[in-house]
N, C-alpha and C positions, 0 to 999 in steps of 0.2 A: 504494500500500500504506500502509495507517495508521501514523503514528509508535509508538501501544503495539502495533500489531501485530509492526512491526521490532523494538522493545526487545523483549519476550518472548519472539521467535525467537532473536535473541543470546542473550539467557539460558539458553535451553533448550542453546543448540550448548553456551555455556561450560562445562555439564556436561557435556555429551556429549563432548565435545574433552578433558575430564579424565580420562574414564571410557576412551576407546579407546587414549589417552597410554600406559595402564597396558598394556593389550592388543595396542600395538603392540610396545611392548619387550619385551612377555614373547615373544610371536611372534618378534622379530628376534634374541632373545637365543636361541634354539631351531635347529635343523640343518634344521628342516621336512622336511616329507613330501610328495615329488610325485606325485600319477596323473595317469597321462596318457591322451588317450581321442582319440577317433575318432568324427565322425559318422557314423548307418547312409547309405551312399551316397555318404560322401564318395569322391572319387578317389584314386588309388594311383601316378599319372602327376607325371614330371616339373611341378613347381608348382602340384601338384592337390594336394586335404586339407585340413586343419581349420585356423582360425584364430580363436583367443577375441578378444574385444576389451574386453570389461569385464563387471566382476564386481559385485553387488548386495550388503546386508548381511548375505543369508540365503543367501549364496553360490550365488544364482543366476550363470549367467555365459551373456552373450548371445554372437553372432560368426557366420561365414559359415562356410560348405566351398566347395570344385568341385569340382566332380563330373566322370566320364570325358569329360565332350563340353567342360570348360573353363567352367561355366555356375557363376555365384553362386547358392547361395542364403544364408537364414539359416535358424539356429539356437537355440533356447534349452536347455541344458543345466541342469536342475534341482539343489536340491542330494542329490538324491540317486540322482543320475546319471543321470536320465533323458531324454532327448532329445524337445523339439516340433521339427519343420522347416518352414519356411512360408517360401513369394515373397509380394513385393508383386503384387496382381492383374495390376498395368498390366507387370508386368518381366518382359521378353524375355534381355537380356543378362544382370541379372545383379540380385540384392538381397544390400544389404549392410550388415547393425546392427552400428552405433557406442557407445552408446550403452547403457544399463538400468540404472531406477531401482527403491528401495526396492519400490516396488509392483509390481515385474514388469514395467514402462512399458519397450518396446524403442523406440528411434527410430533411423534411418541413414537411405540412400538408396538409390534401384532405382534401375536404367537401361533407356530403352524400346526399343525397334527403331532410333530413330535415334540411339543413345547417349547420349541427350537424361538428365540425372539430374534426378528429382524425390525430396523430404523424403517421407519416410510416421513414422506413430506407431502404434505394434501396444500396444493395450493389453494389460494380464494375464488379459483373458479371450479374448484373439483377433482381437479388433475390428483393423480394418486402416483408417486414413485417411491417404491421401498429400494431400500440398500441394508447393504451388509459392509461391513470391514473384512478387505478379503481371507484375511487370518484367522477371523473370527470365526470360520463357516463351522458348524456344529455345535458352537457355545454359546452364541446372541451376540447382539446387537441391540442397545440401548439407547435411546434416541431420548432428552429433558427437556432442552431448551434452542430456543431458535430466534435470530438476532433480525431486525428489518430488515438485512440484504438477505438473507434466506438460509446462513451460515449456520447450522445445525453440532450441537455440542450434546455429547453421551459419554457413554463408554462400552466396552466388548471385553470380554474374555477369549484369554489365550493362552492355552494348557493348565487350566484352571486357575490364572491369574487375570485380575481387571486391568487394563487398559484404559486410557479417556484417550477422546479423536473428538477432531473439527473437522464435517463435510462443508467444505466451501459450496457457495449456489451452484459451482459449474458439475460439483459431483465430487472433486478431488477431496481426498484425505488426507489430513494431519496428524499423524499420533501423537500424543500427549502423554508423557510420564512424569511424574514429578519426583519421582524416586526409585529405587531397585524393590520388588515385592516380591511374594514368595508366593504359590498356590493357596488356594484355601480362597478365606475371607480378605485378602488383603491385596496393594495394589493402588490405580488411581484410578477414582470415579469422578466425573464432572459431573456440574448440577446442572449449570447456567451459562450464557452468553453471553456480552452486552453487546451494543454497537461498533465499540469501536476494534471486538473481537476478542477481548480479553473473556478468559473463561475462569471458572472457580467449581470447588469442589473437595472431594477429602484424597486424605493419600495413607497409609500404614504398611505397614512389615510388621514381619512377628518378634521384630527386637525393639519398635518404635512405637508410643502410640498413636493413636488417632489423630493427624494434621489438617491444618485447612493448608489449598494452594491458591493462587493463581496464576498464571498462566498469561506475559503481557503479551501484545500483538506482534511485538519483535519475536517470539519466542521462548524469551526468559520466565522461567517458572521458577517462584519461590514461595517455602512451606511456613505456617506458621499454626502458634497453638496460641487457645487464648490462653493472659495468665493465670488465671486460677482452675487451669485444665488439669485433672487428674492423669497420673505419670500410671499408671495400673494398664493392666488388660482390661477391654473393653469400656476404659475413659478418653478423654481425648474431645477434639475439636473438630466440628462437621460444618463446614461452609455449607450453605444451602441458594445463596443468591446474591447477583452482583448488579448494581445499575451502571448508568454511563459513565459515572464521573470515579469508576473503579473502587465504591463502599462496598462491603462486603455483610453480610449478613448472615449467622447461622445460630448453632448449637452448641455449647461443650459439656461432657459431662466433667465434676468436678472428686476432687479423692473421696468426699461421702457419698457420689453414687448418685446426685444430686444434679438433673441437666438445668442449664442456663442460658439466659442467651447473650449475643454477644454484637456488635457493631464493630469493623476496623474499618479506619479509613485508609485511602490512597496512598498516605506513607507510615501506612504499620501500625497505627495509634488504635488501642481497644479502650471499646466503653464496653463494662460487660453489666448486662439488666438481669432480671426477675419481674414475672407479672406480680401485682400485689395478691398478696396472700397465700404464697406459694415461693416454698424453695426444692420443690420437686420437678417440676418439669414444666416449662418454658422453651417451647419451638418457633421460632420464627422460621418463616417462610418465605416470604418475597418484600424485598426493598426496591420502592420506586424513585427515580431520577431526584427527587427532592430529599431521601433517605427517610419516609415513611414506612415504617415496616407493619405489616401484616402475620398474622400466626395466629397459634393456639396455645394454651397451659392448662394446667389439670391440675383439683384439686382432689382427693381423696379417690379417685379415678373418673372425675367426671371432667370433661373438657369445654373451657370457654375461648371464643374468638375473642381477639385482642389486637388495637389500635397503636401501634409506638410512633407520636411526633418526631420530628427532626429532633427537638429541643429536648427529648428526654419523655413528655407526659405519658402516660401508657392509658387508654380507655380500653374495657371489657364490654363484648357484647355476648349476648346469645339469640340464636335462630328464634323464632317464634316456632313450636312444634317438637324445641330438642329436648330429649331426655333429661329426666334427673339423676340418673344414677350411673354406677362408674362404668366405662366401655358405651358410654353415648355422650353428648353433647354437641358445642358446636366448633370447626375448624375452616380457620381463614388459610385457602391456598395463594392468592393473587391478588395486589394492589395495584392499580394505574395512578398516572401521575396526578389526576382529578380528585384522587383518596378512595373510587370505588374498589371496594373488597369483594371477590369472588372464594367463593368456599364450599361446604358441606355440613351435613348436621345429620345427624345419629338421633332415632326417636328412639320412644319407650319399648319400642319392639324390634329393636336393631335392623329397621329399615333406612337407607341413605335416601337423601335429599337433598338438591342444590340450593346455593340462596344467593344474591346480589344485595349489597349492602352498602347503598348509597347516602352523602349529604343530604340530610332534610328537606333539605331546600331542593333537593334536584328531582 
């Protein structure tokens, strides 16, 4: 990518990162207003129903259902409530979008007869192309997140080690390692993408724990934990999402066992949170261009959405409809720069459900 081409994209974001700044405070400063919806076809069955995953600027919001026989598919919910439903050709078991960009660009992964997962890209007019990582073949392909130019970031297994890869729009692959891993559970997984190609995600070995990376557009990958990240097995630091201006958002668990979350910014600086009332588990999930985060936390096992300002303030919501009790609630997957929060909710009868959770005022 051309050096004036990167400076004039920073330029454009630092307006835009000024411009949603406003729009995210006014959103988090506000009670918001949740609908909640339902795919035609989704299930009604114990862990069958709707499941948003992320939400676009024009509050498109991509995500899957099951349906009564337990089968994935996906969804694109319009903004003005309308439902497309579409598989990938090749999927048997199940299709499932992660992923949706600016342009309506969907990206996730299907699974075939042999459980086998490949990456697919649906564009906003329909077009459907799956891909694989050619190394990958028998182990999957994992397809998360997908940037405005159509640059697609996952990960694949290979000889039972994870992998993370950038499929650029034209189809080409980039591998991405952030470290040496060993078979098993361990390796580098991406979550996210931005704009300007920078990607993020976790990294581990079985001598090292749990790291966040990123990944800049030059190349250059470097790992980081947050500070109060537990040094144990199965503690450590889980990046989950990055915007333009290279914040970073995620997880860590801490030495009592205890997840948190966390904010670094651009050169390395951590704020690490907790939702109020809770020092058990605090997930964030997606930071928009203004570093509004969106997420979930759990108290006694029951899960509420939650709001984090730029500036620190954290708001709690819940779905109209969610459960009271532990293994239901409500869960924010996706924030746009506007402050709409895209997610799910878990009732009293462990059916899923989508919900949009806009400004008052909107």
């Amino acid at each position: 990518m051309p050096n004036w081409y990167v400076a004039a994209l920073l330029s454009s974001l630092t307006r835009m990162s000024l411009f949603g700044l406003t729009l995210s405070i006014a959103a988090l400063a506000q009670p918001g207003k949740i609908v909640t919806f339902d795919v035609p076809g989704a299930g009604t069955g114990f862990r069958q129903g709707t499941t948003a995953t992320s939400i676009n600027a024009a509050g498109v919001i991509a995500g899957y259902y099951v349906d009564s026989s337990g089968i994935d598919h996906g969804f694109i919910r319009n903004q003005y409530g309308a439902f497309t439903v579409f598989d990938a050709p090749s999927a048997v078991v199940g299709t499932l979008p992660y992923g949706i960009n600016d342009a309506g660009a969907v990206t996730g992964y299907y699974l075939d007869a042999e459980f086998i997962a490949h990456g697919f890209v649906r564009s906003a007019v329909g077009v459907m192309t799956s891909f694989d990582v050619p190394v990958s073949a028998g182990s999957g392909t994992y397809a998360f997140g997908i940037n405005d130019a159509g640059a697609v970031a996952g990960f694949y297994f290979q000889s039972g080690e994870s992998f993370s890869f950038i499929r650029e729009p034209n189809g080409a692959i980039i591998t991405v390692e952030a470290g040496p891993g060993e078979p098993g559970l361990n390796g580098t997984r991406a979550s996210s993408i931005n704009n300007a190609n920078s990607v993020t995600g976790f990294y581990s070995n079985a001598n090292l724990p749990q790291r966040g990376f990123v990944r800049e557009p030059s190349g250059f990958t470097s790992t980081f934990r947050a500070p109060s990240a537990g040094h144990s097995n199965f503690q450590g630091t889980n990046a989950t999402s990055i915007n333009d201006a290279g914040t970073v958002t995620g997880d860590y668990i801490d030495g009592a066992g205890n997840t948190q979350g966390f904010v670094r910014s651009p050169d390395g600086v951590f704020t690490e949170f907790v939702a109020p009332g809770t020092n058990a588990a605090t997930l964030p999930a997606s930071i928009n261009d203004a570093g509004a985060i969106a997420g979930s936390y759990t108290i006694g096992g029951l899960s509420h959405g939650f709001l984090r300002s730029p500036s620190g303030e954290i708001r709690s919501f819940d779905a109209p409809g969610a459960g009271g009790a532990a293994y239901t609630g409500t869960f924010g997957t996706g924030i746009n720069d506007a402050g709409a929060v895209a997610g799910y909710y878990i009732d009293a009868n462990s059916v899923y459900h989508g919900f949009l959770r806009t400004p008052a005022a909107q």
